[in-house]
The first five atom37 places (N, CA, C, CB, O) and aatype in JSON, in Angstrom:
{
  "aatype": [20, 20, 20, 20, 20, 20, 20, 20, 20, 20, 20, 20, 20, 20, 20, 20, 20, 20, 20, 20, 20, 20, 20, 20, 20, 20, 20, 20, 20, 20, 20, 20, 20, 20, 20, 20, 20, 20, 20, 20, 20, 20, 20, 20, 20, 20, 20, 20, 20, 20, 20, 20, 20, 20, 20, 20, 20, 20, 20, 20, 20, 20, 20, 20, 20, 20, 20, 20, 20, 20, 20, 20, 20, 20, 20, 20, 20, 20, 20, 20, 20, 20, 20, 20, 20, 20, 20, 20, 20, 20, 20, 20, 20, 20, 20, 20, 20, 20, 20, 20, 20, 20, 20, 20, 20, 20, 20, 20, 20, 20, 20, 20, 20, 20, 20, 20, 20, 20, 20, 20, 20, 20, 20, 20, 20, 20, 20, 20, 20, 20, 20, 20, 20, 20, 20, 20],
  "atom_mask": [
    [1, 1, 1, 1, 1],
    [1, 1, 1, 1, 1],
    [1, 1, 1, 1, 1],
    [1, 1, 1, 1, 1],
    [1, 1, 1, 1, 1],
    [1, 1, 1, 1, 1],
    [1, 1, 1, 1, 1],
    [1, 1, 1, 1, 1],
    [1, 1, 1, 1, 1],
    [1, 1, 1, 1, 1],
    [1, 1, 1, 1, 1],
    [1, 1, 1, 1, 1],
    [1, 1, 1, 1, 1],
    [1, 1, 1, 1, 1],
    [1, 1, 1, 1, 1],
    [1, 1, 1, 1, 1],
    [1, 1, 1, 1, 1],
    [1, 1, 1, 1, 1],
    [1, 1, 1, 1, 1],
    [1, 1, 1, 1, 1],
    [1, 1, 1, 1, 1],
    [1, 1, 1, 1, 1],
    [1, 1, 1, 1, 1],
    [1, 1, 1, 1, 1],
    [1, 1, 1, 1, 1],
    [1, 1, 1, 1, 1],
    [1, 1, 1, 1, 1],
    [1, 1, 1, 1, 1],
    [1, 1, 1, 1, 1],
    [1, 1, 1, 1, 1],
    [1, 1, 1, 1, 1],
    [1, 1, 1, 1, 1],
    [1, 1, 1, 1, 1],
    [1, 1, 1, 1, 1],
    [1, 1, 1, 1, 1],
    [1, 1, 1, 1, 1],
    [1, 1, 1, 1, 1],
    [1, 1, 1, 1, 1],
    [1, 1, 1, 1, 1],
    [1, 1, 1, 1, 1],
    [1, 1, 1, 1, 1],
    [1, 1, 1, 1, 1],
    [1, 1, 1, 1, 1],
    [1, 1, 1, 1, 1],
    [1, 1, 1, 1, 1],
    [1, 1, 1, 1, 1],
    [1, 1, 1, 1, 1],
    [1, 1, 1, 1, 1],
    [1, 1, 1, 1, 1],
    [1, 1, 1, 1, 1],
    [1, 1, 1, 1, 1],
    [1, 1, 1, 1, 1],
    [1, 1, 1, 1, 1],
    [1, 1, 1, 1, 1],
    [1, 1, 1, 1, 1],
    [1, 1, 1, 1, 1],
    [1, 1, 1, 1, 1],
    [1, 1, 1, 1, 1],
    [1, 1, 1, 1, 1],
    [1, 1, 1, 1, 1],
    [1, 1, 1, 1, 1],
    [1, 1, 1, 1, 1],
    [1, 1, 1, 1, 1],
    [1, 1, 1, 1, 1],
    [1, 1, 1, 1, 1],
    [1, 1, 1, 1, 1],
    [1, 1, 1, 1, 1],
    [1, 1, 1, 1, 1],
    [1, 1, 1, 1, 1],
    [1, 1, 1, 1, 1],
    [1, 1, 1, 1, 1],
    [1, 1, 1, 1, 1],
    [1, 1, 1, 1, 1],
    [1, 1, 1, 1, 1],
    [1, 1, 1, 1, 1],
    [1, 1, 1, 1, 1],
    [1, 1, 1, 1, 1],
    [1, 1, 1, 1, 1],
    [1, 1, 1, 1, 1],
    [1, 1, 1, 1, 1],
    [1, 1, 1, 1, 1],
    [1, 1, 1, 1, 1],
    [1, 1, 1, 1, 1],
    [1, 1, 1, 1, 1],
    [1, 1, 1, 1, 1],
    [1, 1, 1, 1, 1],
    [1, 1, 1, 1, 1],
    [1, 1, 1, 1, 1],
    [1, 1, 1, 1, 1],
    [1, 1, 1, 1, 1],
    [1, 1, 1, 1, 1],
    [1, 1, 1, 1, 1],
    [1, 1, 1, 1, 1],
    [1, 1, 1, 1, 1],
    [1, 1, 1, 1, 1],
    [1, 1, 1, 1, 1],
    [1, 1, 1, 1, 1],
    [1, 1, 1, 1, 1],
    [1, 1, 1, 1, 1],
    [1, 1, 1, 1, 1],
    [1, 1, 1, 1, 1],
    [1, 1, 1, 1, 1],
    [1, 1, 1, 1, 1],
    [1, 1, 1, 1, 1],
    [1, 1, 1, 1, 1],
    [1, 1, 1, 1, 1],
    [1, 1, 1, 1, 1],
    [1, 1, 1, 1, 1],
    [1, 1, 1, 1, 1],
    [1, 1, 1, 1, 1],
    [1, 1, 1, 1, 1],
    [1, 1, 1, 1, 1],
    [1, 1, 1, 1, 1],
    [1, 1, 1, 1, 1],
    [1, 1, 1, 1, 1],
    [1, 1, 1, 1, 1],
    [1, 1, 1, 1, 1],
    [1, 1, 1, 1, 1],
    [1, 1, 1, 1, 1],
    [1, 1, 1, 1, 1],
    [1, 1, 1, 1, 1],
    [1, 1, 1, 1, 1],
    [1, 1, 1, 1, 1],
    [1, 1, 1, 1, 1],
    [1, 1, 1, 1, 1],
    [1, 1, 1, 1, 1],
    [1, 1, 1, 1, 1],
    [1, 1, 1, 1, 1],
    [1, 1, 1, 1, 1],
    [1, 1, 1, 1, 1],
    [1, 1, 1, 1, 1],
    [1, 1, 1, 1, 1],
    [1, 1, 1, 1, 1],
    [1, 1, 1, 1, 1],
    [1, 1, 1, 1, 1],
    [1, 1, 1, 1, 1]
  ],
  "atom_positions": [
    [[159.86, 32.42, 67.39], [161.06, 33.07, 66.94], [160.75, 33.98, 65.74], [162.12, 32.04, 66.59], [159.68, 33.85, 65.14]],
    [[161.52, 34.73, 65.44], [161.75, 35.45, 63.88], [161.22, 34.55, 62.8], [163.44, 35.72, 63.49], [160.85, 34.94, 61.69]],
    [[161.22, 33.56, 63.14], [160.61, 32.52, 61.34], [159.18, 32.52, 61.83], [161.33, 30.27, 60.92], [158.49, 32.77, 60.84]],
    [[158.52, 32.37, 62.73], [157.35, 32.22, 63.0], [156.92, 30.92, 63.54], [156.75, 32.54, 62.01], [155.74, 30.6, 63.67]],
    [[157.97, 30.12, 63.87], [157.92, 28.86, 64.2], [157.54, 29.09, 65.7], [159.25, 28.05, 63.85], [158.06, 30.11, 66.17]],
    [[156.71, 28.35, 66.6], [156.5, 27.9, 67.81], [157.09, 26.43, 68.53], [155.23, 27.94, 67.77], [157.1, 25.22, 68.34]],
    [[157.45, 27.23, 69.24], [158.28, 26.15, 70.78], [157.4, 26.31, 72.05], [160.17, 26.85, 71.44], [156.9, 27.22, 72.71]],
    [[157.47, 25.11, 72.07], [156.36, 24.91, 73.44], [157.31, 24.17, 74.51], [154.77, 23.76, 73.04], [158.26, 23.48, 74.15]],
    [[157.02, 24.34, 75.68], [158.01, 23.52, 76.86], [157.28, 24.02, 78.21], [159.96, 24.06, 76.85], [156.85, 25.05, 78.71]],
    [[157.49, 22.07, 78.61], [156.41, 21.54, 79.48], [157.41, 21.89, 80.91], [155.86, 19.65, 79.1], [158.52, 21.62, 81.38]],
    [[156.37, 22.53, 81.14], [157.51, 23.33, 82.82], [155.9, 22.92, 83.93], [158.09, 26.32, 82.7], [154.77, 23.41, 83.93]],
    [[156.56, 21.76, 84.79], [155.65, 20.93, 85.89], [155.13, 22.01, 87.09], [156.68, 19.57, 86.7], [155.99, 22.74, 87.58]],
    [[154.45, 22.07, 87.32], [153.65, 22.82, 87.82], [153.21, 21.79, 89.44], [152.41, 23.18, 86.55], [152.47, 20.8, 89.52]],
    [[153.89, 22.41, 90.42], [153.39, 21.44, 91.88], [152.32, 22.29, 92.44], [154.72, 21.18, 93.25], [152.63, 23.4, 92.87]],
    [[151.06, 21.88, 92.48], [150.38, 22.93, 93.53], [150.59, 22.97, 95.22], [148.86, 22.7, 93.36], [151.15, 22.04, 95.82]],
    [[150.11, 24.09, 95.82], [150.65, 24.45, 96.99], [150.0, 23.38, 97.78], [150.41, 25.93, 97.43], [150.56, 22.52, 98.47]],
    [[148.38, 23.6, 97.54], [147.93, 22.69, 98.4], [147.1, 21.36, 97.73], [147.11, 23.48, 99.34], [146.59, 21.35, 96.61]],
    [[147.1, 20.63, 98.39], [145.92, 19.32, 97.94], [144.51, 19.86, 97.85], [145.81, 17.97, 99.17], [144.3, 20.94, 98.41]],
    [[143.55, 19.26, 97.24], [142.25, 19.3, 97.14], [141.95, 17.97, 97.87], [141.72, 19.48, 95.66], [142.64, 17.05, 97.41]],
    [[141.04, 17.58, 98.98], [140.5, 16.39, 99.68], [139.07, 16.65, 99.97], [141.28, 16.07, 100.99], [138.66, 17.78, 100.25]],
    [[138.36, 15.66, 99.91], [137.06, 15.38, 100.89], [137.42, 14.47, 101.97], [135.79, 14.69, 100.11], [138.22, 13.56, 102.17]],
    [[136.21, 15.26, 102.79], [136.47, 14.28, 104.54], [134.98, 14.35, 104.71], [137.59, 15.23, 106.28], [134.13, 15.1, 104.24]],
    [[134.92, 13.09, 105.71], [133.28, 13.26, 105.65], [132.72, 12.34, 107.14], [132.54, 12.43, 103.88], [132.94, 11.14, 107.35]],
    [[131.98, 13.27, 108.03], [131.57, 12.5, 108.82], [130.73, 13.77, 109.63], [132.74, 11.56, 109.52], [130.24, 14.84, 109.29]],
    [[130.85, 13.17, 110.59], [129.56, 14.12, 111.96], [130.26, 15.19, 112.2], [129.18, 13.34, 113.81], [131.48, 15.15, 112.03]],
    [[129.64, 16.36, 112.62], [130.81, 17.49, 112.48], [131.68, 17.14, 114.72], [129.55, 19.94, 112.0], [132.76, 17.34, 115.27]],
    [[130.71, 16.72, 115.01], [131.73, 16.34, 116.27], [132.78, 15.81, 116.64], [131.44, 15.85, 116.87], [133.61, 16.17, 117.48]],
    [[132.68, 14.22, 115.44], [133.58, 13.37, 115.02], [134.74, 14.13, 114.59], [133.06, 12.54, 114.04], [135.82, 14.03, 115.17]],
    [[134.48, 15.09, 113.32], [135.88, 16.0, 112.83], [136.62, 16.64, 113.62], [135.68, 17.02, 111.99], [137.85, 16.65, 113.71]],
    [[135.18, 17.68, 114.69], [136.01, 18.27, 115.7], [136.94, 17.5, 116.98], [135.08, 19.1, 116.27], [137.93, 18.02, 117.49]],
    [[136.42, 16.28, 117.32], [137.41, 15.45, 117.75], [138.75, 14.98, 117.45], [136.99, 14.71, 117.79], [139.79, 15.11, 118.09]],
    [[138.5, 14.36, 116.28], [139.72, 14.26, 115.87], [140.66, 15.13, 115.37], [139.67, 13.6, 115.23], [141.82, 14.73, 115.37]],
    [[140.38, 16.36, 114.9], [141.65, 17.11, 114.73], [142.08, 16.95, 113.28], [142.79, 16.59, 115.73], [141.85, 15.95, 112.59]],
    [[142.75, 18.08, 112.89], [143.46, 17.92, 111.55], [143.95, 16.58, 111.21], [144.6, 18.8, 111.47], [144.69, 16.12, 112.08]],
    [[143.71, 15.69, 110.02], [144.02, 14.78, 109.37], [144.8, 15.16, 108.02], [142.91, 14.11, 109.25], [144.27, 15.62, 107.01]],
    [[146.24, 14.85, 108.19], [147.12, 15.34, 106.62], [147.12, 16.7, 106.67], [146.36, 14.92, 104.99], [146.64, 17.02, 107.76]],
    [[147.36, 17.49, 106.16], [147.69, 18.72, 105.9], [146.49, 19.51, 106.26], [148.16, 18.89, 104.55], [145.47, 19.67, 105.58]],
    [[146.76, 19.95, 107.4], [145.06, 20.83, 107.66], [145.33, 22.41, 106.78], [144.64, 21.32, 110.0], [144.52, 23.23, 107.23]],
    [[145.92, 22.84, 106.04], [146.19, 24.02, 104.6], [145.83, 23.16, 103.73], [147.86, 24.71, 104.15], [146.78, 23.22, 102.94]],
    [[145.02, 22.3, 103.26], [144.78, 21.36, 101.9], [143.46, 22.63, 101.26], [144.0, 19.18, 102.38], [143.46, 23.84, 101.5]],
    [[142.89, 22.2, 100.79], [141.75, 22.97, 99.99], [140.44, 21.68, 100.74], [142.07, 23.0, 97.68], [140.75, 20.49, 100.71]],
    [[139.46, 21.98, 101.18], [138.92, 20.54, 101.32], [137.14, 20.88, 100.92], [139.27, 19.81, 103.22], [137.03, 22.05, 100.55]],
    [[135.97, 20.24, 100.92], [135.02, 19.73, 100.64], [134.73, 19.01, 101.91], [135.12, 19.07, 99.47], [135.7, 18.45, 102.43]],
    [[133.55, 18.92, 102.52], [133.37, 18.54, 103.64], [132.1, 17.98, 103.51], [133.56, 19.48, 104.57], [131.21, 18.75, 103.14]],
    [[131.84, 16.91, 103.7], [130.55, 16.27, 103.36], [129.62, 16.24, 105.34], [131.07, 14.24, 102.42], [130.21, 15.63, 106.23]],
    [[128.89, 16.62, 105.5], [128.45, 16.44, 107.14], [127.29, 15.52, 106.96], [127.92, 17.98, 108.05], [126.47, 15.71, 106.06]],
    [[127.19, 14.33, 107.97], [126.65, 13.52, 107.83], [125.55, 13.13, 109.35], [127.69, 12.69, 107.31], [125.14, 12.09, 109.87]],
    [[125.4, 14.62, 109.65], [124.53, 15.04, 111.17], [122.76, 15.1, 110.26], [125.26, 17.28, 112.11], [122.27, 15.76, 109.35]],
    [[122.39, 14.19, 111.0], [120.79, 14.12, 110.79], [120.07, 15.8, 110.95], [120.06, 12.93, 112.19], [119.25, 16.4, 110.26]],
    [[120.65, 16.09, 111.9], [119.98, 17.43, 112.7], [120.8, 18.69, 112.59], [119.84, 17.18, 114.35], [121.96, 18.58, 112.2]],
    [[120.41, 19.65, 112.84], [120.93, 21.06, 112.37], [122.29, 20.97, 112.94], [120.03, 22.46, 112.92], [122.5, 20.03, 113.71]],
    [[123.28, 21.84, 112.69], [124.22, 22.36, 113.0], [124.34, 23.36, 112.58], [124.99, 21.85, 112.9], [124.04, 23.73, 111.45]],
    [[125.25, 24.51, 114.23], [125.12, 25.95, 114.3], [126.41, 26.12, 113.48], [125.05, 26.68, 115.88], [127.28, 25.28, 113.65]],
    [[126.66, 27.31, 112.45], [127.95, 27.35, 111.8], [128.7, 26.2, 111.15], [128.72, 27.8, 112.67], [129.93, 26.27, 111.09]],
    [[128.26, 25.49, 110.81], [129.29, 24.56, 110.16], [130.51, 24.81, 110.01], [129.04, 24.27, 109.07], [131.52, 24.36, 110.56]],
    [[130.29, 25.76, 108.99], [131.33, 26.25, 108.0], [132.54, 27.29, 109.08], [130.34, 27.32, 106.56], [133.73, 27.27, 108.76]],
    [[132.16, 28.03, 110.16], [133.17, 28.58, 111.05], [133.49, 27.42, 111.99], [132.66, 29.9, 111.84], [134.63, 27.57, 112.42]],
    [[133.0, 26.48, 112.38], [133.01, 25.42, 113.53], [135.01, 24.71, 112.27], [130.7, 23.87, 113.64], [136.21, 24.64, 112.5]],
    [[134.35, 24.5, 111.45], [134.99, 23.72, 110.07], [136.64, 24.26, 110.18], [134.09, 24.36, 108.29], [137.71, 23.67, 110.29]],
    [[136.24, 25.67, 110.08], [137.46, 26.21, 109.48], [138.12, 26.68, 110.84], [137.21, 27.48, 108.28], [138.92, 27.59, 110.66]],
    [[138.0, 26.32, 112.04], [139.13, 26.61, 113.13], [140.15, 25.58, 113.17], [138.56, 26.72, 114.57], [141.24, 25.61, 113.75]],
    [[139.27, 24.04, 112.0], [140.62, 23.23, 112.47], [141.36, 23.25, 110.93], [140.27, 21.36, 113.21], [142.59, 23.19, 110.85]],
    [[140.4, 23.33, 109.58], [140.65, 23.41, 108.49], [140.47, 25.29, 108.09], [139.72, 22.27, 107.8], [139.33, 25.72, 108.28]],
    [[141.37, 26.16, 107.66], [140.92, 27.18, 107.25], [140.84, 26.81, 105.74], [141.7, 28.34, 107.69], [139.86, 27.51, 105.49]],
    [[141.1, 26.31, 104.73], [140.93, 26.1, 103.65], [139.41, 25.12, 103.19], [142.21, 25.6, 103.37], [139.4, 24.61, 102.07]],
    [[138.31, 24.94, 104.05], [137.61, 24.57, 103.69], [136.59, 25.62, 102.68], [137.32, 23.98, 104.68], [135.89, 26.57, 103.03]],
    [[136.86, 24.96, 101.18], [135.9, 25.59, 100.34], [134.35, 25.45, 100.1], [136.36, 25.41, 99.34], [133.76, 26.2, 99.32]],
    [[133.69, 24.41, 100.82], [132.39, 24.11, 100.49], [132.15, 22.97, 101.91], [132.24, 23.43, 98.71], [132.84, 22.08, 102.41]],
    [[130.99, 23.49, 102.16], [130.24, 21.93, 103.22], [128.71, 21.63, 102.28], [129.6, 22.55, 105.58], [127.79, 22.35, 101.88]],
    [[128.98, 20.48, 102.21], [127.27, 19.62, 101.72], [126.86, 18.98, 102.78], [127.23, 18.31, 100.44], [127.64, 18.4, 103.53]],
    [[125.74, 19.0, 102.94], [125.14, 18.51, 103.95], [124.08, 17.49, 102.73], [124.43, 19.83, 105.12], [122.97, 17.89, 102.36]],
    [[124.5, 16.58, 102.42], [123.54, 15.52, 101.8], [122.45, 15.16, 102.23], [123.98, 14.47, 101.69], [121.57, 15.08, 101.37]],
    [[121.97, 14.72, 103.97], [120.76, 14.65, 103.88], [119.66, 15.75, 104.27], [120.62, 13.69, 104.43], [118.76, 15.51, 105.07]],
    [[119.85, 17.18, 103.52], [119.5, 17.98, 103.63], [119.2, 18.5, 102.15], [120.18, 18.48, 104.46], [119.91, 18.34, 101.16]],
    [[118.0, 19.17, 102.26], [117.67, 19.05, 100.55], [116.87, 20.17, 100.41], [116.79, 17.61, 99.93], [115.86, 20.43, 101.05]],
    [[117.79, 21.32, 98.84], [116.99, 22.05, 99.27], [115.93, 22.59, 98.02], [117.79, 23.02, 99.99], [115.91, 22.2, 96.85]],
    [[115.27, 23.36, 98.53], [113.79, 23.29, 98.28], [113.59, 24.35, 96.82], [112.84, 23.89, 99.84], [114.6, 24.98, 96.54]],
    [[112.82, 24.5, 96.25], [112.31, 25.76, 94.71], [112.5, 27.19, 95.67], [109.91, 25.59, 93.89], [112.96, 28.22, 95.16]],
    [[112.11, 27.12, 97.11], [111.99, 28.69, 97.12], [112.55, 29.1, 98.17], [110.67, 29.28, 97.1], [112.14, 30.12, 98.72]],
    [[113.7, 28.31, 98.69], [114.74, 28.42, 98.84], [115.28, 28.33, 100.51], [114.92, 29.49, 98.12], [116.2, 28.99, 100.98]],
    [[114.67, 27.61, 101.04], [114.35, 27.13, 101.98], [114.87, 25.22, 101.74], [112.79, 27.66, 102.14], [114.82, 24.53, 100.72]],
    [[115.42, 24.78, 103.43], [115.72, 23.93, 103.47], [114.99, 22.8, 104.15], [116.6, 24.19, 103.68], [114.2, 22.99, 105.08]],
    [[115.21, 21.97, 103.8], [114.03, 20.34, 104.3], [114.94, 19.42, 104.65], [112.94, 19.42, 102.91], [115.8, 19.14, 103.82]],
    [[114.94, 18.88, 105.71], [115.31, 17.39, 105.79], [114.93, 16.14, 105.02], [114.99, 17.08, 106.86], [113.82, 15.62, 104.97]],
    [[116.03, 15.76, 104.44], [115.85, 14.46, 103.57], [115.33, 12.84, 104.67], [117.68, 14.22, 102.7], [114.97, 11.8, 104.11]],
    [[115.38, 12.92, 105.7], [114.97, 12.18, 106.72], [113.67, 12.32, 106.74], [115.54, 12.45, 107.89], [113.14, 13.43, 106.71]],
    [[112.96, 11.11, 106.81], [111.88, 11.08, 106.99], [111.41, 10.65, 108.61], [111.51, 10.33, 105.97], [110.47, 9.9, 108.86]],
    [[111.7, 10.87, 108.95], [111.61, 10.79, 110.69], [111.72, 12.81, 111.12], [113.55, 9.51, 111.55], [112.46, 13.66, 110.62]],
    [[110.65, 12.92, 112.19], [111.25, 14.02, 112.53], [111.59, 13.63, 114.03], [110.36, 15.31, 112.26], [111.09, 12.79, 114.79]],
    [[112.88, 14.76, 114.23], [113.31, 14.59, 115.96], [112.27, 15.37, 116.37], [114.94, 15.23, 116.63], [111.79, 16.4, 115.9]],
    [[111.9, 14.49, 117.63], [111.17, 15.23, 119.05], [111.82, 16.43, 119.41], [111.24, 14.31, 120.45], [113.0, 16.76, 119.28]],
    [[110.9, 16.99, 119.85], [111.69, 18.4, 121.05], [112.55, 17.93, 121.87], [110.67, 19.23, 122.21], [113.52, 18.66, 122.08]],
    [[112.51, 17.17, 122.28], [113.71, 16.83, 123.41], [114.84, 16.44, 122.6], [113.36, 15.54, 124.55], [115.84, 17.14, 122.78]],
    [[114.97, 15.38, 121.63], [115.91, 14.91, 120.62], [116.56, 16.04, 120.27], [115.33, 14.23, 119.44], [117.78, 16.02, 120.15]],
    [[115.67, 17.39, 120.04], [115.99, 17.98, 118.76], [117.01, 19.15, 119.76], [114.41, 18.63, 117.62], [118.07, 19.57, 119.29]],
    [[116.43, 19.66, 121.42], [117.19, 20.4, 122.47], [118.46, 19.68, 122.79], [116.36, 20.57, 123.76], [119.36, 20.44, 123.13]],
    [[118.79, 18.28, 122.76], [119.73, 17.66, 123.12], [120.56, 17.64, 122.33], [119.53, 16.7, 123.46], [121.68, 17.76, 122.82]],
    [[120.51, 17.51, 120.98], [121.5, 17.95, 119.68], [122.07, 19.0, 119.82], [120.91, 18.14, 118.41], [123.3, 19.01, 119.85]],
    [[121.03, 20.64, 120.02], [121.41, 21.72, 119.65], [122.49, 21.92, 121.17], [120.04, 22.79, 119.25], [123.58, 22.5, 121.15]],
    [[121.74, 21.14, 122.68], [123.28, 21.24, 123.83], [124.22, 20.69, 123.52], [123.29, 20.68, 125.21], [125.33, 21.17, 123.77]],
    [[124.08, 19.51, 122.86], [125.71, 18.81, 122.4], [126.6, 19.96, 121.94], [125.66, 17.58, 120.92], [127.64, 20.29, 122.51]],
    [[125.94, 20.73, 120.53], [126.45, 21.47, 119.37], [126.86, 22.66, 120.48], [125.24, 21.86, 117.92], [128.04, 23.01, 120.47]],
    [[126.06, 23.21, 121.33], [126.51, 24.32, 121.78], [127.81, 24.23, 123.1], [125.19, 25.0, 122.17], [128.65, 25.05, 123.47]],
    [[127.5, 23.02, 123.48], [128.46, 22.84, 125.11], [129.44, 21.97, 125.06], [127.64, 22.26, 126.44], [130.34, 22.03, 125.9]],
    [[129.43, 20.88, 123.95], [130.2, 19.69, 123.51], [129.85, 18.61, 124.37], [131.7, 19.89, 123.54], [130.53, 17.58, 124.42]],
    [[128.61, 18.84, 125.17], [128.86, 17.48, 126.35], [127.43, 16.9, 125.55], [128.74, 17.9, 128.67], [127.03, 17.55, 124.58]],
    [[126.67, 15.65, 125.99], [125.89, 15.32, 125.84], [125.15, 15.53, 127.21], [126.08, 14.32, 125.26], [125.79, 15.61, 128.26]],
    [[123.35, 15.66, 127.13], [122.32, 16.05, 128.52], [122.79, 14.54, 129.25], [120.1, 16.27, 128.12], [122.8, 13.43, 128.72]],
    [[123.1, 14.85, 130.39], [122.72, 13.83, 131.61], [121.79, 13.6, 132.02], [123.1, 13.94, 132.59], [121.15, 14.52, 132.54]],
    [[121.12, 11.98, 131.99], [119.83, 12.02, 132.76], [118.59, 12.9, 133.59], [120.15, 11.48, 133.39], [117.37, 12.92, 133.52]],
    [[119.81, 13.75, 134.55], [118.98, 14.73, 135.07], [118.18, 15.47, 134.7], [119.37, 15.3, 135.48], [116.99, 15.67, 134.94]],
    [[119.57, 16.26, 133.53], [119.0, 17.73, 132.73], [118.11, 16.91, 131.51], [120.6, 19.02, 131.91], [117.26, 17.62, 130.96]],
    [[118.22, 15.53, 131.03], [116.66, 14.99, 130.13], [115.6, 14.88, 131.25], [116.76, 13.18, 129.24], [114.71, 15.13, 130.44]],
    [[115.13, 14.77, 132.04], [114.28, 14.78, 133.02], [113.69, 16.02, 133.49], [114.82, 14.21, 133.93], [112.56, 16.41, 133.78]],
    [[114.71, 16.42, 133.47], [114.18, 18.46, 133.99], [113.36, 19.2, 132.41], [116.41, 19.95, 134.38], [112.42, 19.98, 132.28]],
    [[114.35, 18.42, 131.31], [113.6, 18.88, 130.03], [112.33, 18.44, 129.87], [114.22, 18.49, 128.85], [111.51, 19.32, 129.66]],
    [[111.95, 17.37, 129.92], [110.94, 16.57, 129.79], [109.57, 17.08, 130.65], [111.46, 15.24, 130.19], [108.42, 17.02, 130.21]],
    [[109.95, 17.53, 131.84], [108.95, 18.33, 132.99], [108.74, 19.46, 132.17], [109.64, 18.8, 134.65], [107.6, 19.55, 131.72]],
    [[109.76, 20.59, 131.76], [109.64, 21.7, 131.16], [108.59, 21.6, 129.9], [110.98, 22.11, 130.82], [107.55, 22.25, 129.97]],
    [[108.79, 21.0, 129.06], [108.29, 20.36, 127.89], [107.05, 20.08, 128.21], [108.99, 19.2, 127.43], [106.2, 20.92, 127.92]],
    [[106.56, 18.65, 129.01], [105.19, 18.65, 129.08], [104.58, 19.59, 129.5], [104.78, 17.82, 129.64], [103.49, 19.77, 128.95]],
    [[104.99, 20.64, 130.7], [103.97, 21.87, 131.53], [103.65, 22.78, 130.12], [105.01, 23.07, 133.08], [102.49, 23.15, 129.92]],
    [[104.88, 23.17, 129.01], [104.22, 23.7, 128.55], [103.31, 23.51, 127.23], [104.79, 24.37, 128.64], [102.62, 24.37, 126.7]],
    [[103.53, 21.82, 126.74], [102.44, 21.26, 126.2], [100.86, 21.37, 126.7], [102.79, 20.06, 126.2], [99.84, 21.37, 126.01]],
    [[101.04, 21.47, 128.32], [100.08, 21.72, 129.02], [99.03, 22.98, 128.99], [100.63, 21.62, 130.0], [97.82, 23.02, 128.74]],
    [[99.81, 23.82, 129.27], [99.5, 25.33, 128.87], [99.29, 25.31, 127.72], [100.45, 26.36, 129.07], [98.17, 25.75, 127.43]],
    [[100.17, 24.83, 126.53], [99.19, 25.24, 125.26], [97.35, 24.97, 124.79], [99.95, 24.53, 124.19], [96.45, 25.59, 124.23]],
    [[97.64, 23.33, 125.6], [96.11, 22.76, 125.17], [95.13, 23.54, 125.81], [95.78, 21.21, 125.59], [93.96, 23.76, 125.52]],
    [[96.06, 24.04, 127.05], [95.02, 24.93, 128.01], [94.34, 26.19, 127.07], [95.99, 25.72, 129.46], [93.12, 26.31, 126.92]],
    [[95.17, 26.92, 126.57], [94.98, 27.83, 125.62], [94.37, 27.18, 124.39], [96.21, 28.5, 125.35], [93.65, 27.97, 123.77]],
    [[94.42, 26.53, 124.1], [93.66, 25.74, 122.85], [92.39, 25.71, 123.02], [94.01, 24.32, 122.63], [91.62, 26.4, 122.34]],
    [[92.0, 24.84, 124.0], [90.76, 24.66, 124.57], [89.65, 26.16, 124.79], [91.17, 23.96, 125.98], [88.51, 26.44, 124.41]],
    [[91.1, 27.1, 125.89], [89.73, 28.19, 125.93], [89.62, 29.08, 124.63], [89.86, 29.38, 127.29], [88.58, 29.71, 124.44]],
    [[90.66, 29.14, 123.71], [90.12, 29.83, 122.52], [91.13, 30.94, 122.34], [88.57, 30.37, 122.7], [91.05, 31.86, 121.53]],
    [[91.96, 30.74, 123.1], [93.16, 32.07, 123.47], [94.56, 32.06, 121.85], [94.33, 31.4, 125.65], [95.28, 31.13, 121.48]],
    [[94.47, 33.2, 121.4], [96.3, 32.28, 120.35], [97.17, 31.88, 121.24], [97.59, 33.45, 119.25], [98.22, 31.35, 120.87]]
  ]
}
């Protein structure tokens, strides 16, 4: 006012949206579907051993307010490059069967692991072949 005196007044403030973490396999999320307010602000912890294509667009068709994904057992490196915190590595076949889940939503049927597995060894085959005679 005119004297120089200060008035202060506490006016409550609701925000629009929530801030949440959710945390699991990104298949699991995409299964289930928005949980609570899919407009929240969220943090997304992914808890997939093995790569996943897009996270972060896969994320935001069911959440568009997702501000950040961590991938915890994924760790990353001085030069800027990423490592698996797992000390196991997936096989080629393990590692093709993840990336069909991620791309088709189904898991390989017996068959198509069997047809992989043929594919896979012939060309383990061919490499040693090339190994052996001296070829890159």
């Amino acid at each position: 006012d005119r004297t120089g005196r200060c008035r202060t007044e506490a006016i409550p403030l609701a925000p629009r949206r929530d801030l949440r973490r959710i945390e699991g396999r990104i298949a699991e999320i995409e299964a289930r579907g928005p949980e609570g307010a899919s407009e929240d602000y969220l943090l997304v912890r992914l808890l997939d051993e093995g790569p996943v294509v897009d996270p972060m667009g896969r994320l935001r068709r069911i959440y568009p307010n997702v501000l950040h994904v961590e991938r915890p057992r994924w760790t990353p490196q001085a030069d800027g490059t990423v490592q698996p915190t797992v000390h196991r590595r997936l096989s080629d076949e393990d590692l093709f069967a993840a990336f069909y889940e991620q791309m088709t939503g189904e898991a390989l049927d017996a068959e198509a692991r069997e047809a992989l597995r043929e594919v896979l060894d012939a060309l383990r085959r061919e490499e040693a072949g090339r190994a052996a005679e001296g070829a890159p």
